[in-house]
Kinemage of the C-alpha trace (Angstrom):
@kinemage 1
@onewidth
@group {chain A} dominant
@subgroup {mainchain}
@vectorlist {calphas} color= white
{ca unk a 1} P -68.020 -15.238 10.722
{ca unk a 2} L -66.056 -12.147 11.954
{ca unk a 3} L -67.983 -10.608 15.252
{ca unk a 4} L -67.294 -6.758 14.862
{ca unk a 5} L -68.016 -4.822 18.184
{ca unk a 6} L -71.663 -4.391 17.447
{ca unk a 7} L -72.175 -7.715 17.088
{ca unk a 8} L -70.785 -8.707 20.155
{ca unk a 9} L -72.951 -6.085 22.142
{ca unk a 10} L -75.822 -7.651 21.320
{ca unk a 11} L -74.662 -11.251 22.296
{ca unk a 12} L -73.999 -9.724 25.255
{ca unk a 13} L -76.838 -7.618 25.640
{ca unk a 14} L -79.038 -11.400 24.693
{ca unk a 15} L -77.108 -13.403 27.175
{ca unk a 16} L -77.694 -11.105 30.017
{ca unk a 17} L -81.101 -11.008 29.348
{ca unk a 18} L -81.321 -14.110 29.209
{ca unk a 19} L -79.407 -14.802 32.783
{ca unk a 20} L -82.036 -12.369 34.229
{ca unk a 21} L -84.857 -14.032 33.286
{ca unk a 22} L -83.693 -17.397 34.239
{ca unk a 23} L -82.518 -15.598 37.641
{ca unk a 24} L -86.090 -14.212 37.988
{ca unk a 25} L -87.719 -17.738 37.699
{ca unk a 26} L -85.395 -19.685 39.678
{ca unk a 27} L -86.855 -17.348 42.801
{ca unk a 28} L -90.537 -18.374 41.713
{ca unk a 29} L -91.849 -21.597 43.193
{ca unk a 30} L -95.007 -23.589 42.625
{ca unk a 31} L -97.585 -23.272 45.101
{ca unk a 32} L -96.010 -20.472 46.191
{ca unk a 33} L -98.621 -17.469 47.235
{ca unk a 34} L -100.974 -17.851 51.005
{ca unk a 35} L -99.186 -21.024 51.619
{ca unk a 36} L -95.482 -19.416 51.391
{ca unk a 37} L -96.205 -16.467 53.153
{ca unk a 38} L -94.019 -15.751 55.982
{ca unk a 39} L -94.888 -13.930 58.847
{ca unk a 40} L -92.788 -12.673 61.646
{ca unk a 41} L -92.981 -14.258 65.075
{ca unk a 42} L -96.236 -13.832 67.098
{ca unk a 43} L -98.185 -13.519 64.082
{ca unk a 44} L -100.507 -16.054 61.939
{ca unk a 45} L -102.138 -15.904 58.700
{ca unk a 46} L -105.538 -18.053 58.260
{ca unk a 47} L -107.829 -18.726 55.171
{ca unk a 48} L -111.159 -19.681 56.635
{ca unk a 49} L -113.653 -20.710 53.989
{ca unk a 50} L -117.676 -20.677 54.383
{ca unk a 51} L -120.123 -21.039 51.848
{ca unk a 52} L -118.329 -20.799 49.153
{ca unk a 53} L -116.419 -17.083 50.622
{ca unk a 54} L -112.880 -17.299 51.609
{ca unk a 55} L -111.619 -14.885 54.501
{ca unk a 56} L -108.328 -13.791 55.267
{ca unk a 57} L -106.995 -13.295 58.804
{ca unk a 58} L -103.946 -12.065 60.134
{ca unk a 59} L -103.142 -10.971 63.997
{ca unk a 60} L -101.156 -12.367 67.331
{ca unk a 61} L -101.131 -15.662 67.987
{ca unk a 62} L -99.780 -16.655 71.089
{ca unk a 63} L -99.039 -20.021 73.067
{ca unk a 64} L -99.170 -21.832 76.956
{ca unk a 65} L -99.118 -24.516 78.183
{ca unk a 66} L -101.907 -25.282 81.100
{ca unk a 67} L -102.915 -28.026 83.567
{ca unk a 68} L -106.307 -29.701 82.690
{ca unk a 69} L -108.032 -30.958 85.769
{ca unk a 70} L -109.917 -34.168 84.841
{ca unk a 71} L -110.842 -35.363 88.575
{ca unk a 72} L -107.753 -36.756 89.692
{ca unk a 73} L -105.722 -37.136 86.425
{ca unk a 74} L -103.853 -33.980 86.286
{ca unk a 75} L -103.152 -33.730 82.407
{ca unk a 76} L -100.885 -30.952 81.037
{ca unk a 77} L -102.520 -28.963 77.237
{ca unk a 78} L -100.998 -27.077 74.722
{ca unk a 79} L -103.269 -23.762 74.112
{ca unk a 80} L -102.644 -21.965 70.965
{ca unk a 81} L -104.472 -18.281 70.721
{ca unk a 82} L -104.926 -17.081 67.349
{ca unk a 83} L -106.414 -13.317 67.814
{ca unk a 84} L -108.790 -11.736 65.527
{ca unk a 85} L -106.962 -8.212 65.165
{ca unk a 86} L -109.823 -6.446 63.417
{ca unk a 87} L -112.590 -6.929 66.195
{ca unk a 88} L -111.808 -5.161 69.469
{ca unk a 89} L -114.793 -7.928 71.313
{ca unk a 90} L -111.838 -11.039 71.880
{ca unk a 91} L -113.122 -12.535 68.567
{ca unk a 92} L -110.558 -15.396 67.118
{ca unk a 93} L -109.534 -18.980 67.129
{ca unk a 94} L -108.277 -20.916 69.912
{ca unk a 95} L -107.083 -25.141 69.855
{ca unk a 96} L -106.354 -27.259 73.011
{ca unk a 97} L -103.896 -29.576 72.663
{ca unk a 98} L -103.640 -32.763 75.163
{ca unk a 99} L -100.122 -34.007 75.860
{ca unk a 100} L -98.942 -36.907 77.505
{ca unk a 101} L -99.212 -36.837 81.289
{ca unk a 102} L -95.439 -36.186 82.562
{ca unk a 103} L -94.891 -33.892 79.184
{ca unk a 104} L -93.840 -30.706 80.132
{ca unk a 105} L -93.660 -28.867 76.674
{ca unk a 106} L -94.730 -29.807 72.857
{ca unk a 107} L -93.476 -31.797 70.457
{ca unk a 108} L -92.916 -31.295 66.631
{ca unk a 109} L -95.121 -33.692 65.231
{ca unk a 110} L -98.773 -33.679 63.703
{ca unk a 111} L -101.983 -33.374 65.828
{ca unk a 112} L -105.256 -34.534 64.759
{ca unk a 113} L -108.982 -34.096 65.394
{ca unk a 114} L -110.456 -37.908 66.025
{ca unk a 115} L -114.096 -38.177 66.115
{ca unk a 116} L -115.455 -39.776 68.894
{ca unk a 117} L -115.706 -43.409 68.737
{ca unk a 118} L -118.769 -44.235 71.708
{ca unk a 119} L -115.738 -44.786 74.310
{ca unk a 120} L -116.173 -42.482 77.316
{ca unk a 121} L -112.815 -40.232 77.345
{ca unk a 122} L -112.048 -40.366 73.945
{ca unk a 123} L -112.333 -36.852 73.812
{ca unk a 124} L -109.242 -36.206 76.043
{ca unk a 125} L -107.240 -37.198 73.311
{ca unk a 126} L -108.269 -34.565 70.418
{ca unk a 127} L -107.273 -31.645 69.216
{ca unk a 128} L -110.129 -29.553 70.663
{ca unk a 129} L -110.878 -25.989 68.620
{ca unk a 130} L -113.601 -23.141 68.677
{ca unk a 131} L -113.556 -20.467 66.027
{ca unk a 132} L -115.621 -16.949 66.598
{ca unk a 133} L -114.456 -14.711 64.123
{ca unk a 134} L -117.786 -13.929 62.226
{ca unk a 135} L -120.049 -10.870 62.443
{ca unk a 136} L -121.824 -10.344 65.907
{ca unk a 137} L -123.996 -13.158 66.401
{ca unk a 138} L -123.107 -15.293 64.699
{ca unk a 139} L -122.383 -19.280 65.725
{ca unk a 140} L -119.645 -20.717 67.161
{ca unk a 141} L -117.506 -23.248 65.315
{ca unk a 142} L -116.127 -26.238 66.575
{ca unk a 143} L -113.610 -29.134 65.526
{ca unk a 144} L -114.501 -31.843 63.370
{ca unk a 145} L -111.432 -33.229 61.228
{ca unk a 146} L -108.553 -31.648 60.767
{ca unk a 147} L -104.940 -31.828 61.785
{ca unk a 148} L -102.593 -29.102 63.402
{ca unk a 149} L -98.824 -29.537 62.492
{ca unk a 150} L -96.277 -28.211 64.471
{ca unk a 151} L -92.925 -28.120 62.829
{ca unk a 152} L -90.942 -26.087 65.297
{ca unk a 153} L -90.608 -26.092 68.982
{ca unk a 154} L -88.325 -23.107 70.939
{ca unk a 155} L -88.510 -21.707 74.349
{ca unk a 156} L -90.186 -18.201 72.677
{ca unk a 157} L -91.483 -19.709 69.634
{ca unk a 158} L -93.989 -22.660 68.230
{ca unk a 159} L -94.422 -22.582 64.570
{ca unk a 160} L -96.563 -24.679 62.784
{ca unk a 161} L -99.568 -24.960 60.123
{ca unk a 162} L -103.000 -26.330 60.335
{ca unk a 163} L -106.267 -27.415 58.397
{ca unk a 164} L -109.275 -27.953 59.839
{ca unk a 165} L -112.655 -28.421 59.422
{ca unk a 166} L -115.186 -26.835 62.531
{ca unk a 167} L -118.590 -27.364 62.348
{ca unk a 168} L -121.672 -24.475 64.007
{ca unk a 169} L -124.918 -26.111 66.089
{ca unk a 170} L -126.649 -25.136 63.188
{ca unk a 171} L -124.963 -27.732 60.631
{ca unk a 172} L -122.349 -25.072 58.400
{ca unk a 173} L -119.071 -26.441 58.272
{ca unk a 174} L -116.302 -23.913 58.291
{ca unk a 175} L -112.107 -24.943 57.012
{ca unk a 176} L -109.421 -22.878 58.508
{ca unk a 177} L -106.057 -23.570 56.847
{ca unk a 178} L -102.697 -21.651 56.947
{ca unk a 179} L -99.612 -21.176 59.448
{ca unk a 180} L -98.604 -19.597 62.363
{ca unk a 181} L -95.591 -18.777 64.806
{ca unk a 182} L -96.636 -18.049 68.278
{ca unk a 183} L -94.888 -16.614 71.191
{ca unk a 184} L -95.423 -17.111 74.832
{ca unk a 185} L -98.453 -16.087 76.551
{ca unk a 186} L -98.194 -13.046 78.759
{ca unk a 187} L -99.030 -13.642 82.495
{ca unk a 188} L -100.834 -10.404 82.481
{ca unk a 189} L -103.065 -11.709 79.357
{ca unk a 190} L -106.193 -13.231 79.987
{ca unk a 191} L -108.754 -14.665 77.439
């Protein structure tokens, strides 16, 4: 087989497509979508489900780390802000973090919610969270399961992801999944 010019164009013309399609996929991952969204620093995007209805949030989310006074025990928490941009009233998430007592920053590793077992203090050792981010009125949330992972640690930065499960007075159970990466707390910020 003799391959005039025209013939050779469309080779050409098939293999190039071809290379852009295969280009095109090779950028496309599975799973890819909420969970691979990137946001810039100081920013955090959440799924909350209830009843069935998913919600999307996006805002600052910012970091500190605090002394918790526990009579004498002086022991040092990780506080993670997560601000509900669209409501002016200081609607949002927040999660308390316990560390060890001489710890002076956080660690990359995974944080869980553990339910309370009947021993007094067991508490102090949870990741503690409160989510008001519904319309006015509406019932707190609190931790019930759930983990917080953080997979980053920097002087201006904390990245990580969580999934959770908070629970209202009332009984409805609430699951707030996605990532974050916070900066610093301000000084001049108060919540």
């Amino acid at each position: 087989m003799i391959l005039n010019s025209k013939n050779v164009f469309r080779l050409s013309a098939g293999l190039l497509a071809i290379a852009a399609i295969f280009l095109c996929i090779s950028y496309v991952t599975p799973g890819t979508g909420f969970r691979g969204t990137q946001q810039g620093s100081g920013q955090y995007s959440l799924i909350s489900e209830l009843d069935g209805e998913k919600h999307f949030f996006q805002g600052p989310v910012y970091f500190e780390m605090a002394q918790q006074h526990s009579g004498v025990d002086e022991q040092p928490v990780f506080k993670l802000h997560f601000i509900n941009a669209e409501v002016k009233s200081g609607n949002g998430f927040g999660f308390l973090i316990p560390l060890e007592k001489n710890q002076e920053e956080i660690n990359a590793d995974r944080y869980s919610v553990v339910k309370e077992s009947g021993v007094p203090g067991s508490k102090q050792e949870t990741v503690f969270g409160y989510a008001d981010v519904l319309s006015e009125g509406s019932a707190l949330y609190f931790t019930e399961t759930g983990s917080i992972s953080i997979s980053r640690v920097e002087a201006q930065e904390v990245v990580g992801e969580m999934n959770m499960w908070l629970k209202s007075a009332n009984g409805s159970r609430m699951r707030v999944r996605g990532s974050f990466t916070a900066i610093p707390l301000k000084q001049t910020a108060s919540f």
